[in-house]
TORLUM-278649 format. One line per field, with one value per residue: residue in three letters; x, y, z of N, C-alpha, C, CB in turn. Coordinates in nm, 3 decimals. Each point is the difference from the previous one (the first is absolute). Glycine has a CB too. Layout:
residues N
residuo = [ala|...] $
n_u = [X|...] $
n_v = [Y|...] $
n_w = [Z|...] $
ca_u = [X|...] $
ca_v = [Y|...] $
ca_w = [Z|...] $
c_u = [X|...] $
c_v = [Y|...] $
c_w = [Z|...] $
cb_u = [X|...] $
cb_v = [Y|...] $
cb_w = [Z|...] $
***
This chain:
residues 218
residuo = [unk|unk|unk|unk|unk|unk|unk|unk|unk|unk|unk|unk|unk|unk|unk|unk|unk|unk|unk|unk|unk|unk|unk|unk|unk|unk|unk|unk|unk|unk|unk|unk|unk|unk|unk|unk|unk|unk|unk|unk|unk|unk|unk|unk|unk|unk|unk|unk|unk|unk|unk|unk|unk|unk|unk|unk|unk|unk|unk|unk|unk|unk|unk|unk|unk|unk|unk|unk|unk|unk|unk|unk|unk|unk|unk|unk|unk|unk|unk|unk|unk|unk|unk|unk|unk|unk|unk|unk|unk|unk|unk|unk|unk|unk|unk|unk|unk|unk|unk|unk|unk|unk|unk|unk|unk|unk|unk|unk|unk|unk|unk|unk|unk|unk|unk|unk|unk|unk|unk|unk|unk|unk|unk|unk|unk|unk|unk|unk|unk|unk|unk|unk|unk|unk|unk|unk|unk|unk|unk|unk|unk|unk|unk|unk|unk|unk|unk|unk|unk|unk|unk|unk|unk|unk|unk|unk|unk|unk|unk|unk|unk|unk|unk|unk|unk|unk|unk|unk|unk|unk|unk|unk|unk|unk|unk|unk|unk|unk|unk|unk|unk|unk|unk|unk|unk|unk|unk|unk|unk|unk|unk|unk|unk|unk|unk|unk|unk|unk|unk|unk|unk|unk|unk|unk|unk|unk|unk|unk|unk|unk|unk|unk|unk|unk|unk|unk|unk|unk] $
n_u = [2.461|-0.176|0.190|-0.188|0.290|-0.089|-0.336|-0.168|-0.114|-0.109|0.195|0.000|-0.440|-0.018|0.062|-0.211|-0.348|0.062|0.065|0.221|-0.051|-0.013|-0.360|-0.077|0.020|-0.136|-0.139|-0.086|-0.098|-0.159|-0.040|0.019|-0.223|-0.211|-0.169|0.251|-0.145|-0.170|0.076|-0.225|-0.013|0.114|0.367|-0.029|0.282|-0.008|0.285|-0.062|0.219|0.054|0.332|0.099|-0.304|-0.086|-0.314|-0.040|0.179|-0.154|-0.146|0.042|0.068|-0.282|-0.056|0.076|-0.167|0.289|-0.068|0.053|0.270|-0.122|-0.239|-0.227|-0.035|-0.368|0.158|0.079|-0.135|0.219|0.354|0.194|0.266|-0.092|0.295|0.016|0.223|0.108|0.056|-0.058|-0.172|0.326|-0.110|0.074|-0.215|-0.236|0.069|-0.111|-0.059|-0.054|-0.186|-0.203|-0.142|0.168|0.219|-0.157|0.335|-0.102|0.347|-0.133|-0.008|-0.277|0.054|-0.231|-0.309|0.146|0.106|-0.372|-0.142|0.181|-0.170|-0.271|0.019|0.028|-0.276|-0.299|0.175|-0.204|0.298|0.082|0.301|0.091|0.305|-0.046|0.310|-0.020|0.224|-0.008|0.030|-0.003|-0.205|-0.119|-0.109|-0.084|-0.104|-0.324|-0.128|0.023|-0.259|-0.271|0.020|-0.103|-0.267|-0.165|0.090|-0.166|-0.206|-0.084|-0.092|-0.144|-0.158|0.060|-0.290|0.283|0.230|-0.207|-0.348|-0.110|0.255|0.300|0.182|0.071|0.289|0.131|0.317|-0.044|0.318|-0.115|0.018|-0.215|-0.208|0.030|-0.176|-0.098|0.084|-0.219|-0.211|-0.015|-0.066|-0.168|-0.102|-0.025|-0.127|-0.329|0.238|0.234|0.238|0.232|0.014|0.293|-0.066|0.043|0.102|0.031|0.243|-0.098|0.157|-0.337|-0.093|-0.132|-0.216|-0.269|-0.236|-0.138|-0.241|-0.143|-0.205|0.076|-0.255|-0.066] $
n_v = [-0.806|0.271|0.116|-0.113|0.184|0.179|0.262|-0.178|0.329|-0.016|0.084|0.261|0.055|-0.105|0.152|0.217|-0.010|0.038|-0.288|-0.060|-0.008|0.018|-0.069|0.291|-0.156|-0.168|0.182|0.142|-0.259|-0.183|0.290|0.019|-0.248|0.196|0.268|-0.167|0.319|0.079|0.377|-0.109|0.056|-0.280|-0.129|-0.160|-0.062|-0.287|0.128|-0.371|0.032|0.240|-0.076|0.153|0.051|-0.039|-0.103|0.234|0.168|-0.053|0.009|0.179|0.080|-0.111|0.061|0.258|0.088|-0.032|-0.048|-0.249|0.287|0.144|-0.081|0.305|-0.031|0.021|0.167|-0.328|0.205|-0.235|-0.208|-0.193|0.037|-0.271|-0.100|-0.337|0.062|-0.172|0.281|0.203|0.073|0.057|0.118|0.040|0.173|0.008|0.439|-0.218|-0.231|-0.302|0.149|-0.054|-0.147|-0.335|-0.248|-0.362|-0.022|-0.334|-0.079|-0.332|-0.231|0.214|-0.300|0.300|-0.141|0.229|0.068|-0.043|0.212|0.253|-0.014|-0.207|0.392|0.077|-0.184|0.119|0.175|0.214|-0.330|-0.235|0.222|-0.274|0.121|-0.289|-0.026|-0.242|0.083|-0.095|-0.333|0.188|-0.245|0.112|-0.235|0.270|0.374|-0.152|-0.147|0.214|0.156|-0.243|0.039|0.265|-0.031|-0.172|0.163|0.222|-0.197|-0.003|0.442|0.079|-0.310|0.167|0.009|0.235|-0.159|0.154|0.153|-0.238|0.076|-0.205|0.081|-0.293|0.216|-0.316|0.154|-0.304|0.054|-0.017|-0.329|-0.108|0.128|0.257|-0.121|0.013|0.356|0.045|-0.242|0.148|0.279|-0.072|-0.063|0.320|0.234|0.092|-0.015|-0.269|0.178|-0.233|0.343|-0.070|0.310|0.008|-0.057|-0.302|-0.062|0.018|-0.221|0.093|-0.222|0.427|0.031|0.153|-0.229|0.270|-0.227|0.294|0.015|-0.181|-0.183|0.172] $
n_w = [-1.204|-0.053|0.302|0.285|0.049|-0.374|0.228|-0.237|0.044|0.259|0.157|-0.102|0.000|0.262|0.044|-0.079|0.136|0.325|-0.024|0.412|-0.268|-0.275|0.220|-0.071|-0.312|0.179|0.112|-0.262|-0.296|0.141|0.031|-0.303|-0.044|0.137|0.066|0.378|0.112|-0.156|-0.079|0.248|0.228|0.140|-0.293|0.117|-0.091|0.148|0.015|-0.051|0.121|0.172|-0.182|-0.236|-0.041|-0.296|0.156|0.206|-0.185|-0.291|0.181|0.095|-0.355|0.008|0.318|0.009|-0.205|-0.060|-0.402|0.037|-0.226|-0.229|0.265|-0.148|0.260|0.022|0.327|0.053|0.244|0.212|-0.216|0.217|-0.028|0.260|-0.028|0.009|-0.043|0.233|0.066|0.282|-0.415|-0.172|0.403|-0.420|-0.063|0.237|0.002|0.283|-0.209|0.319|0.162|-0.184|0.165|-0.311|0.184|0.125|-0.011|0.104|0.110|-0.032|-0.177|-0.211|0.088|0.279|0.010|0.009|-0.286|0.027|0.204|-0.151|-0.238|0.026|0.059|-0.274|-0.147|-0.040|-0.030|-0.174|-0.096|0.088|-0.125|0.006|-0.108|0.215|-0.146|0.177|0.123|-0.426|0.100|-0.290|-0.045|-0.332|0.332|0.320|-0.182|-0.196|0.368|0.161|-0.235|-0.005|0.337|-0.039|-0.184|0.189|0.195|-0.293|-0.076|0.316|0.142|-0.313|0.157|0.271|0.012|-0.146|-0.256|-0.295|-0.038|-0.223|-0.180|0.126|-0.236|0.024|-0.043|0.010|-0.028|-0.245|0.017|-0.257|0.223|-0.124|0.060|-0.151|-0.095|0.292|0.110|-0.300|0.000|0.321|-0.120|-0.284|0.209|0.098|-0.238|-0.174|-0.038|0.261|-0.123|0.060|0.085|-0.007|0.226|-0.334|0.297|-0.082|-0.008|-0.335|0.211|0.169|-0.021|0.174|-0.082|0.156|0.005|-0.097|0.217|-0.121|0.284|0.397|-0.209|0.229] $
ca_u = [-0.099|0.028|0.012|-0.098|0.035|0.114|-0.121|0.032|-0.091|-0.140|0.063|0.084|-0.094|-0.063|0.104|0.013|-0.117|-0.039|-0.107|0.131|0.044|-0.025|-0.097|-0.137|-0.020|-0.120|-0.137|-0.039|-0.025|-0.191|-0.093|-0.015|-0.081|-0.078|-0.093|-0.032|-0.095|-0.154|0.016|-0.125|0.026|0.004|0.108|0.082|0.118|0.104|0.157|0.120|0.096|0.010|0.113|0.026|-0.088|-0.044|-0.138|-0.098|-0.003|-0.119|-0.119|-0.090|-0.004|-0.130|-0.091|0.067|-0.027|0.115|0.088|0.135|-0.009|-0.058|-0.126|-0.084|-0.023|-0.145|-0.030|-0.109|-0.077|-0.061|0.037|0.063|0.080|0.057|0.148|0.116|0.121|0.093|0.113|-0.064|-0.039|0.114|-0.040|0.078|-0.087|-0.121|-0.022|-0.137|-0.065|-0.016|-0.077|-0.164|-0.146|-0.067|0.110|0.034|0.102|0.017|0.095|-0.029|0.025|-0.143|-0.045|-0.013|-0.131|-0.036|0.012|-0.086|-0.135|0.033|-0.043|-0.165|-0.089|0.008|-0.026|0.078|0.089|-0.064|0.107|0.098|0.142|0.106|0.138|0.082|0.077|0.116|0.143|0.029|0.169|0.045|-0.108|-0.106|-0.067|-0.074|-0.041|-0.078|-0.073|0.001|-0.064|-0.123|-0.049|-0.018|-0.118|-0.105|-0.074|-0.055|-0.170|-0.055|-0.068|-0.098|-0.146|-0.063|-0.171|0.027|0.129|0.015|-0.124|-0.057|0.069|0.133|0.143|0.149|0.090|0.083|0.130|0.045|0.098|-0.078|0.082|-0.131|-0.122|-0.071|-0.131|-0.154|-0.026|-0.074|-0.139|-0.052|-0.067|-0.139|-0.138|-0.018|0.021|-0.025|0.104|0.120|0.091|0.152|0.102|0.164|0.038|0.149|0.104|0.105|0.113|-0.034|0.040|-0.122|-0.138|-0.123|-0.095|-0.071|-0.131|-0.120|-0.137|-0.076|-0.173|0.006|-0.188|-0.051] $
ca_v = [0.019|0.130|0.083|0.070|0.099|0.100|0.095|0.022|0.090|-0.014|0.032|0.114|0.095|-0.025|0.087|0.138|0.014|-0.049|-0.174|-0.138|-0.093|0.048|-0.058|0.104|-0.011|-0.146|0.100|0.091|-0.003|-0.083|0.106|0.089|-0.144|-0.100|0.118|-0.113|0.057|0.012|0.089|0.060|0.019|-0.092|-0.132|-0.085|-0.028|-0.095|-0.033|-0.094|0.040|0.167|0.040|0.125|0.127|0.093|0.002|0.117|0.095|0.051|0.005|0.143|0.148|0.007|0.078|0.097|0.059|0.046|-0.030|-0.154|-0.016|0.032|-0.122|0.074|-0.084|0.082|-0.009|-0.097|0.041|-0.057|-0.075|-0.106|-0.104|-0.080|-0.040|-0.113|-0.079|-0.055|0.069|0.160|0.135|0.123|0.194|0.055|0.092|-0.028|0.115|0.009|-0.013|-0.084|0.053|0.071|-0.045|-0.060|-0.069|-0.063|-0.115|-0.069|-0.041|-0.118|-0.100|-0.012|-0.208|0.007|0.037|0.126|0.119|-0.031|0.068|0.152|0.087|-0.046|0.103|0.167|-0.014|-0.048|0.071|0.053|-0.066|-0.087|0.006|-0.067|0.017|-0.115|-0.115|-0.048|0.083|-0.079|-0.083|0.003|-0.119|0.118|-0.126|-0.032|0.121|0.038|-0.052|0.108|0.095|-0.044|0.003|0.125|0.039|-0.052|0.025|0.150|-0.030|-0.108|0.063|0.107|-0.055|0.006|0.151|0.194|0.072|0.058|0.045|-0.031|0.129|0.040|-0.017|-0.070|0.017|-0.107|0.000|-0.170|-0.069|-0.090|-0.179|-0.091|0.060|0.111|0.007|-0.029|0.104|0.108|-0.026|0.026|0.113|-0.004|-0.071|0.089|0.142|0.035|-0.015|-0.043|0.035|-0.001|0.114|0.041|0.172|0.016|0.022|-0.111|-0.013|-0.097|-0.173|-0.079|-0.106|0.021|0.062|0.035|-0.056|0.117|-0.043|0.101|-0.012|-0.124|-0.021|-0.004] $
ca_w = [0.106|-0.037|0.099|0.041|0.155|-0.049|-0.046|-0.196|-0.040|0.108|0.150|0.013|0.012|0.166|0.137|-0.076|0.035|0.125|-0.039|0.017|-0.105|-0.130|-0.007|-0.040|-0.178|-0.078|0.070|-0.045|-0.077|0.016|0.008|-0.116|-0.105|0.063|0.045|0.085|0.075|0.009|0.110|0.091|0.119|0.134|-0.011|0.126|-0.081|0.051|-0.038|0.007|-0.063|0.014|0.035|0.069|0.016|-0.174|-0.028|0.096|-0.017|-0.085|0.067|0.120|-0.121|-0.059|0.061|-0.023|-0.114|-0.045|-0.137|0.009|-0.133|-0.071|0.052|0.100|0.101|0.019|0.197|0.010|0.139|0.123|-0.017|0.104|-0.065|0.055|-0.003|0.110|-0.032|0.071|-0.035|0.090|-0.058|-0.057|0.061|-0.053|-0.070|0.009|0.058|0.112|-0.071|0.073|0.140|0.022|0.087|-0.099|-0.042|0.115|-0.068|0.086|-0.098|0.027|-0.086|-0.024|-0.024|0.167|0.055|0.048|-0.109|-0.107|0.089|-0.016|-0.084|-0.004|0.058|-0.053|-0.111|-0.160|-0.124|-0.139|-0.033|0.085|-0.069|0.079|-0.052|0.053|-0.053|0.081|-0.021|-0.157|0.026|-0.119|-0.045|-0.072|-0.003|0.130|0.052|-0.075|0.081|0.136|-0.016|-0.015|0.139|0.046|-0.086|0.079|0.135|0.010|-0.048|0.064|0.085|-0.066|0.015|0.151|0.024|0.018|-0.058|-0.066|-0.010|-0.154|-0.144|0.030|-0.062|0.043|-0.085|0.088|-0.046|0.014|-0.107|-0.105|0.012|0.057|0.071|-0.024|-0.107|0.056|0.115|-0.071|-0.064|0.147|0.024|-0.094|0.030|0.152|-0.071|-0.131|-0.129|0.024|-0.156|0.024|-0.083|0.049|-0.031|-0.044|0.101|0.003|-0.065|-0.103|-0.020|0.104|-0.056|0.033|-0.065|0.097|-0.012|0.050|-0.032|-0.016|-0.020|0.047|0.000|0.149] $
c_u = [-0.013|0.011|-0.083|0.065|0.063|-0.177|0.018|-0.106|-0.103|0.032|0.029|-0.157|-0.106|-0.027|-0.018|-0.147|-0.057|-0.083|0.167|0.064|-0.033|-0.206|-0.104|-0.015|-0.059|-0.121|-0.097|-0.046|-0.110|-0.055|-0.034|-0.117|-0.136|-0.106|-0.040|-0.068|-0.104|-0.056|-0.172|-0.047|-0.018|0.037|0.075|0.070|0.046|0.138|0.047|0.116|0.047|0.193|0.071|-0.082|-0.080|-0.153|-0.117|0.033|-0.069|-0.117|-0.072|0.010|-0.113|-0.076|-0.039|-0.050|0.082|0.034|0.114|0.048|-0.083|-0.166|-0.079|-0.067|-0.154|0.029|-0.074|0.000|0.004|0.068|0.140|0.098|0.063|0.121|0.052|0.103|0.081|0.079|-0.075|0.044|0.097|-0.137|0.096|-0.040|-0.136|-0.031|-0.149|-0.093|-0.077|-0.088|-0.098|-0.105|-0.055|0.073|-0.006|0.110|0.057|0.133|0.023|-0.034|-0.178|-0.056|-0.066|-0.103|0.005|0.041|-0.159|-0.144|0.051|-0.073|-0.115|-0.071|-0.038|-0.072|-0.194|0.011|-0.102|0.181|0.085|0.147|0.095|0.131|0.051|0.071|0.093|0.142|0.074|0.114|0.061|-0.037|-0.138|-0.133|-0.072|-0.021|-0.136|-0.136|-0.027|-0.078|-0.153|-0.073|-0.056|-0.117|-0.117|-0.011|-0.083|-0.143|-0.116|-0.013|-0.064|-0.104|-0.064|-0.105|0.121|0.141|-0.003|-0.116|-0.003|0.045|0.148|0.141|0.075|0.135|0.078|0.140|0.020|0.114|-0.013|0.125|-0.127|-0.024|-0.059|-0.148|-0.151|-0.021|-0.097|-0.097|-0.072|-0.014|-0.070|-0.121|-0.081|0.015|-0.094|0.049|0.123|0.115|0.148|0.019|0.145|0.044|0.116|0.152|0.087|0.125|-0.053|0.070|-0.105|-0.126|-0.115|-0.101|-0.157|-0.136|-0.082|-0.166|-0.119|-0.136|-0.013|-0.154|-0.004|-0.048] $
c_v = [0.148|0.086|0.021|0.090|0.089|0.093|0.009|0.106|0.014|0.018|0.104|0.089|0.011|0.069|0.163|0.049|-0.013|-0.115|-0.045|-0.103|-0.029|-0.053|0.083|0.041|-0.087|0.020|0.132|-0.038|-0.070|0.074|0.058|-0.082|0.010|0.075|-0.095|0.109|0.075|0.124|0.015|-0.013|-0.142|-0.154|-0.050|-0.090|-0.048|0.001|-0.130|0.001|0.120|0.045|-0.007|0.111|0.094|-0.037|0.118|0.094|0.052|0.022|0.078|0.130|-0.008|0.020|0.126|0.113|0.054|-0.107|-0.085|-0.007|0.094|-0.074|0.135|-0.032|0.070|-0.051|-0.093|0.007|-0.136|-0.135|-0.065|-0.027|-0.074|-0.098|-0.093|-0.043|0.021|0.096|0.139|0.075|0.078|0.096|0.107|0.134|0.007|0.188|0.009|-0.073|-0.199|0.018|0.032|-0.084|-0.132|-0.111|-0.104|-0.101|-0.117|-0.084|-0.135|-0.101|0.049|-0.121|0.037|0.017|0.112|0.115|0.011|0.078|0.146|0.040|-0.054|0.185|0.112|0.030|0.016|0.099|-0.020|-0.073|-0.057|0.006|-0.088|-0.025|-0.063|-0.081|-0.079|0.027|-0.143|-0.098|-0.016|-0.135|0.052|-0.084|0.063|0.181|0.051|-0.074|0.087|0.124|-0.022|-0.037|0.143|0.051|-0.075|0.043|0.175|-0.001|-0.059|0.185|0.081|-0.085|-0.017|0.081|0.078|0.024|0.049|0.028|-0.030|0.145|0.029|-0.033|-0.058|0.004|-0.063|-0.005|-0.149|-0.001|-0.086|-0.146|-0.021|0.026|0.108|0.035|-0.009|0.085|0.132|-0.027|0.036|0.146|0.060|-0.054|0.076|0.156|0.015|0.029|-0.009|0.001|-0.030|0.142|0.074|0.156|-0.013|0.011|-0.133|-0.071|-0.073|-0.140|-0.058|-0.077|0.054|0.056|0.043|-0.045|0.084|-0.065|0.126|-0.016|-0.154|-0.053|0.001|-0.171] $
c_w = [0.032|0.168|0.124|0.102|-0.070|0.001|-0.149|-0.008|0.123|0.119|0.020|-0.025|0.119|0.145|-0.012|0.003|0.186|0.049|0.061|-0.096|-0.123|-0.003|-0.027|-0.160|-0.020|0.027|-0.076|-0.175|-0.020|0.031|-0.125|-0.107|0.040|0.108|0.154|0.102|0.022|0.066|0.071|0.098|0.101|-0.104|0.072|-0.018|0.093|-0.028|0.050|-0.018|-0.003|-0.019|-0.111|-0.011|-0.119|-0.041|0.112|-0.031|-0.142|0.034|0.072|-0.061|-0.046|0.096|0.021|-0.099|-0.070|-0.141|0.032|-0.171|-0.138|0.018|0.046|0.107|0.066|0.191|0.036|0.147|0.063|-0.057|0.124|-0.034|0.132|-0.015|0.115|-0.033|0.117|0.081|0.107|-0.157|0.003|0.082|-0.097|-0.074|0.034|0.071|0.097|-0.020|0.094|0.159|0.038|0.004|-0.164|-0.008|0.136|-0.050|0.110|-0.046|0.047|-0.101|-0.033|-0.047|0.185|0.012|0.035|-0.062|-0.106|0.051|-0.006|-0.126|-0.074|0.089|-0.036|-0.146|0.014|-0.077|-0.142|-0.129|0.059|-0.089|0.079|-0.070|0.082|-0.086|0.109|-0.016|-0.130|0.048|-0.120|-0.083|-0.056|0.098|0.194|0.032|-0.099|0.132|0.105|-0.030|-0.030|0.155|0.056|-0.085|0.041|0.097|-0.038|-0.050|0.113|0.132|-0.072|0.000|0.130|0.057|0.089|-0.030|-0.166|-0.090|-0.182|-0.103|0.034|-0.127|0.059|-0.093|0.062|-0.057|-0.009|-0.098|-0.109|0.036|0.015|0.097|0.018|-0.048|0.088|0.114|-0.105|-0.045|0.143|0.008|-0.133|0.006|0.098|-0.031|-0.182|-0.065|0.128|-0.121|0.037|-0.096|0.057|-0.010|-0.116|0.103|0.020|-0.045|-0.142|-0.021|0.124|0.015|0.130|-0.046|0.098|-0.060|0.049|-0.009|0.024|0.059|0.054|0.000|0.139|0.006] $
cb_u = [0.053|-0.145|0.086|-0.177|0.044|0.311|-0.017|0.061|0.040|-0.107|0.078|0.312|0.044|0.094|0.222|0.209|0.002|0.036|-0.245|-0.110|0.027|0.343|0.093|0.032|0.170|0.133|0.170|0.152|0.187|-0.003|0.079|0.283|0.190|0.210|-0.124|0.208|0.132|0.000|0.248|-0.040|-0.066|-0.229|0.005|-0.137|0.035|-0.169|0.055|-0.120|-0.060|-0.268|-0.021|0.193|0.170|0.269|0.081|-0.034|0.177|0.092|0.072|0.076|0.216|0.033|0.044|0.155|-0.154|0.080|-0.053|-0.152|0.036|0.251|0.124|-0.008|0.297|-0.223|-0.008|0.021|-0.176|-0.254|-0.134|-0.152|0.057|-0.193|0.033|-0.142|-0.006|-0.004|0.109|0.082|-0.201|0.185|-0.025|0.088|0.140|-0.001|0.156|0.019|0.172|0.211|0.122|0.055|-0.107|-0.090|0.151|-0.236|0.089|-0.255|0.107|-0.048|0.244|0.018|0.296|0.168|-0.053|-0.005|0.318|0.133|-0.077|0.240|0.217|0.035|0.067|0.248|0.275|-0.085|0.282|-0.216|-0.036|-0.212|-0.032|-0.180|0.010|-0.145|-0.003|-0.144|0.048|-0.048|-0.058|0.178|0.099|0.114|0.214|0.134|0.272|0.168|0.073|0.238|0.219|0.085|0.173|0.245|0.140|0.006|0.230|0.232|0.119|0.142|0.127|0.138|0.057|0.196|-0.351|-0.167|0.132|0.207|-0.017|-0.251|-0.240|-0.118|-0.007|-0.159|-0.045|-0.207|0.083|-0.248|0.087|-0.128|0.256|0.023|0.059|0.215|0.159|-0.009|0.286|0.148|0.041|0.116|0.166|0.137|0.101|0.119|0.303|-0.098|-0.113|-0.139|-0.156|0.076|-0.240|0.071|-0.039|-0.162|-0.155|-0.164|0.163|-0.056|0.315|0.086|0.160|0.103|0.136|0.156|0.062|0.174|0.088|0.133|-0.057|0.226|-0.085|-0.103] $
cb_v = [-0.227|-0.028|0.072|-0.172|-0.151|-0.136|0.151|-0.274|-0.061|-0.151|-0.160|-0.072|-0.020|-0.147|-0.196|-0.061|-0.087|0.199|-0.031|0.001|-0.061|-0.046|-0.150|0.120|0.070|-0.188|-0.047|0.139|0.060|-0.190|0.041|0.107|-0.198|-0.182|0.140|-0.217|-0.049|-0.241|0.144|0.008|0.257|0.153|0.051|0.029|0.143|-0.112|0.238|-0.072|-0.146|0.008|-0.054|-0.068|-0.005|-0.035|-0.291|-0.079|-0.031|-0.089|-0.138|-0.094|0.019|-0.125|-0.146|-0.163|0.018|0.105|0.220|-0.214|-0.209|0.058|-0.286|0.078|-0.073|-0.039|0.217|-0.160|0.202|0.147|0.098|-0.090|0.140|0.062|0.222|-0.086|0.020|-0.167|-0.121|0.011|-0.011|-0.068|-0.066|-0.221|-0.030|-0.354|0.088|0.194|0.231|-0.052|0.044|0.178|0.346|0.184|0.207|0.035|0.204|0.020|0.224|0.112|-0.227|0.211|-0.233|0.077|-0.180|-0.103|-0.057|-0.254|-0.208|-0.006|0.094|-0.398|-0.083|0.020|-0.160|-0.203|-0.077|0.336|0.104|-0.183|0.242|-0.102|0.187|-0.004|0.134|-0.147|0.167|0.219|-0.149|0.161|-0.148|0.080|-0.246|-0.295|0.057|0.016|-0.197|-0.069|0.085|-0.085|-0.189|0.032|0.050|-0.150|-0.174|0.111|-0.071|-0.383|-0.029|0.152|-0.110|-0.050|-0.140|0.053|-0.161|-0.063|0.204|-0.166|0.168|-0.050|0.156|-0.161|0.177|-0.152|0.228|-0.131|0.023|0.233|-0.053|-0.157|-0.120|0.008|-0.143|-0.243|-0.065|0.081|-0.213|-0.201|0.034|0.010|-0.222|-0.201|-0.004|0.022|0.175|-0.127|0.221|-0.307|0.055|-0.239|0.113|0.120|0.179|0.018|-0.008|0.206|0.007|0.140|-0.285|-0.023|-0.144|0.189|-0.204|0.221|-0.261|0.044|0.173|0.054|-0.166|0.300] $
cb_w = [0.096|-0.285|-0.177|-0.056|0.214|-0.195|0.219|-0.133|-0.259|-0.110|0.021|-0.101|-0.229|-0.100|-0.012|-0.169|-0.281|-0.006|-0.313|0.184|0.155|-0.134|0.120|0.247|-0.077|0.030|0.206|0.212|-0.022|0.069|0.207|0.031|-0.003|-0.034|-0.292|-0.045|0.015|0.011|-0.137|-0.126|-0.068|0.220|-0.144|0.108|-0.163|-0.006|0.012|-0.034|-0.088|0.222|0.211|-0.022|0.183|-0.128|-0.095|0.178|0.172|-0.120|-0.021|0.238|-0.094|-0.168|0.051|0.067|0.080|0.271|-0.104|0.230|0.149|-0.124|0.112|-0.152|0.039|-0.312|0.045|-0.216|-0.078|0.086|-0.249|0.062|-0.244|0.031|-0.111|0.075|-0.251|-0.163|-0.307|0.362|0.058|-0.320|0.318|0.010|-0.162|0.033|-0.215|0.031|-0.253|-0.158|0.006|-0.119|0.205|-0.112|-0.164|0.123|-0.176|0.074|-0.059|0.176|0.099|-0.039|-0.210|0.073|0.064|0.177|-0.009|-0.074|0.194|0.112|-0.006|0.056|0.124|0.124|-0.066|-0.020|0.116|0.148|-0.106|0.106|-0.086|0.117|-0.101|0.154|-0.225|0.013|0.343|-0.200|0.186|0.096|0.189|-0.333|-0.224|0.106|0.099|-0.309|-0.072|0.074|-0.056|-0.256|0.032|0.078|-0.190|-0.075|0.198|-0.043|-0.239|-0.099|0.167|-0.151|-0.185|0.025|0.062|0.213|0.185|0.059|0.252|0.110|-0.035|0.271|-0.085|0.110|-0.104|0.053|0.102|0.046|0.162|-0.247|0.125|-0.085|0.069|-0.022|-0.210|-0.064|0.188|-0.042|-0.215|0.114|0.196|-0.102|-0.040|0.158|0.161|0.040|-0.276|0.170|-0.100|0.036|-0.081|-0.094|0.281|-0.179|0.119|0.035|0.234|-0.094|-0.083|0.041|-0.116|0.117|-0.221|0.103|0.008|-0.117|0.076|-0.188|-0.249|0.138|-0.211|0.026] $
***
């Protein structure tokens, strides 16, 4: 069984970059594939699932206009990023970067009406991401379920009016098991291309992976 509390490569470049958690390689590599944000001015970016913080914080760097890597990054004027989860946001590294007029974060259940009307109010979004998992039990069978739950509800609010604007982008974190398949024909039916794809960052005994839908039809 393999280690997760021992730091392996990604974790340790994380830290050393200024990210909480390795998750910004996966992030950064679907961006790299997939060209999810679309650089240009007034984007507007949802985070599911925010905590501890490496996806937004990619996020407001690219706003920023600041290099990541070998990623180039373009100034994106008057753009957004909105953020929720359970948990509260690593201040560890964000250098303020949490505090500015472009960033709203909420901390709360987003199944909740009133987490849902919040960031309805901010929307709609040019991309919806989401890296929500459930907390694992090591049962491949009921945590592959608990993560298809969580993937629906995320889909099911990108079909909500004004949460996620025609032509938009959805990026969904699932545990492959039964009922994946038919979450992914479903959003082929609601996008102009839907794909599975696994970063390299991810562990390679991990059965997670990621559902990207592109160019949501109107």
């Amino acid at each position: 069984m393999a280690d997760y509390k021992k730091p392996d490569y990604w974790q340790l470049k994380a830290r050393s970059e200024g990210y909480p958690a390795r998750s910004v390689y996966k992030l950064k590599e679907i961006d790299e594939k997939f060209k999810l944000f679309n650089a240009r001015s007034g984007l507007r970016v949802l985070d599911i699932g925010a905590a501890p913080g490496s996806w937004s914080l990619f996020t407001l760097r690219r706003f920023a206009g600041k290099k990541i890597g070998k990623l180039e990054t373009s100034l994106l004027k008057a753009s957004f990023l909105a953020a929720v989860d359970l948990s509260p946001l690593s201040r560890e590294f964000d250098k303020g970067l949490f505090d500015g007029a472009n960033f709203f974060f909420i901390q709360g259940d987003v199944t909740a009406a009133e987490t849902q009307s919040a960031l309805l109010e901010k929307g709609p979004y040019n991309l919806i991401m989401s890296d929500a998992a459930p907390a694992t039990t090591g049962n491949n069978m009921i945590d592959s379920a608990r993560s298809l739950d969580i993937a629906e509800i995320v889909l099911a609010f990108a079909e909500t009016e004004n949460a996620l604007a025609a032509g938009g982008n959805l990026l969904i974190k699932i545990f492959q098991g039964s009922g994946t398949d038919a979450l992914l024909k479903r959003m082929r039916t609601l996008f102009t291309t839907a794909k599975s794809f696994k970063p390299q960052a991810c562990r390679g005994e991990s059965v997670e992976t990621y559902f990207v839908g592109l160019g949501k039809k109107t």
